[in-house]
N, C-alpha and C positions, 0 to 999 in steps of 0.2 A: 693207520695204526703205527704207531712207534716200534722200532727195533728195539728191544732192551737192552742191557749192559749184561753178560754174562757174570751174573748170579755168583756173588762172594768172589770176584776174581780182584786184588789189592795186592800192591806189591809197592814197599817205599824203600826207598833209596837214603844213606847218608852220607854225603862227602864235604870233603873240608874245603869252602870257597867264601873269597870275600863277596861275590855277587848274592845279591837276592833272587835273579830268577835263573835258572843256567839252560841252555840252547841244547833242546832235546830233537831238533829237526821236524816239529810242529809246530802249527800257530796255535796258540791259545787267546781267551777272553777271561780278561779278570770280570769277576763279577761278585766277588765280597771281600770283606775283610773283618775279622773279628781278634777280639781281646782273648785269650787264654787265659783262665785261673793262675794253671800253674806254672807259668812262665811269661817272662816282661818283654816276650817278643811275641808282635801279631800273628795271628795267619791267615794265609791270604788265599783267595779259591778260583779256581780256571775251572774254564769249561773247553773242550779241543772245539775249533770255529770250524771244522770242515761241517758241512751240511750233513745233516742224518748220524753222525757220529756225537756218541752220548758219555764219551771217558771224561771223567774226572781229573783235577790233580788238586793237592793243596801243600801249600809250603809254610816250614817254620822253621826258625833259626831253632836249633839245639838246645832246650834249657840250662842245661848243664854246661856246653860249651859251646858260644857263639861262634866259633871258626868254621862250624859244621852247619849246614843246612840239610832240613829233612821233607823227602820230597815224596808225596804217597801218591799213586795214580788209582783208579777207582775204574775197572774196564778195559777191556781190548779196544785198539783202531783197528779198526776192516779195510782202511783206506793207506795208499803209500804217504810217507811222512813227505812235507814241504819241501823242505831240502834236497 
């Protein structure tokens, strides 16, 4: 049986960098990328690669202002980060 993700736990992040993915001390797996209605930059979705751990993230340049990226995490790691 699978662990689940603790239940509504979401926290996103916004800071101002020219990088599209920024080094949080995990490894992640891209695994989509989709179009947004309302804004002309993609967003793109991680899964964290450690084994049995089920967090989330997805990133998207700022509509408003591109200098910012906004980074949302979907979950707790149980596990010590890569780094």
């Amino acid at each position: 049986m699978r662990e689940r993700v603790h239940a509504g736990f979401k926290v996103a992040l916004r800071m101002k960098t020219n990088l599209e993915v920024v080094d949080d001390g995990y490894k992640w797996r891209k695994y989509g990328k989709k179009k947004v209605k309302s804004s002309p930059y993609p967003r793109n979705y991680f899964k964290c690669s450690s084994e049995g751990c089920s967090v989330k993230k997805r990133i998207e340049r700022d509509r408003d202002d591109s200098s910012y990226v906004i980074t949302t995490y979907d979950g707790v790691h149980h596990h010590q980060s890569s780094s």
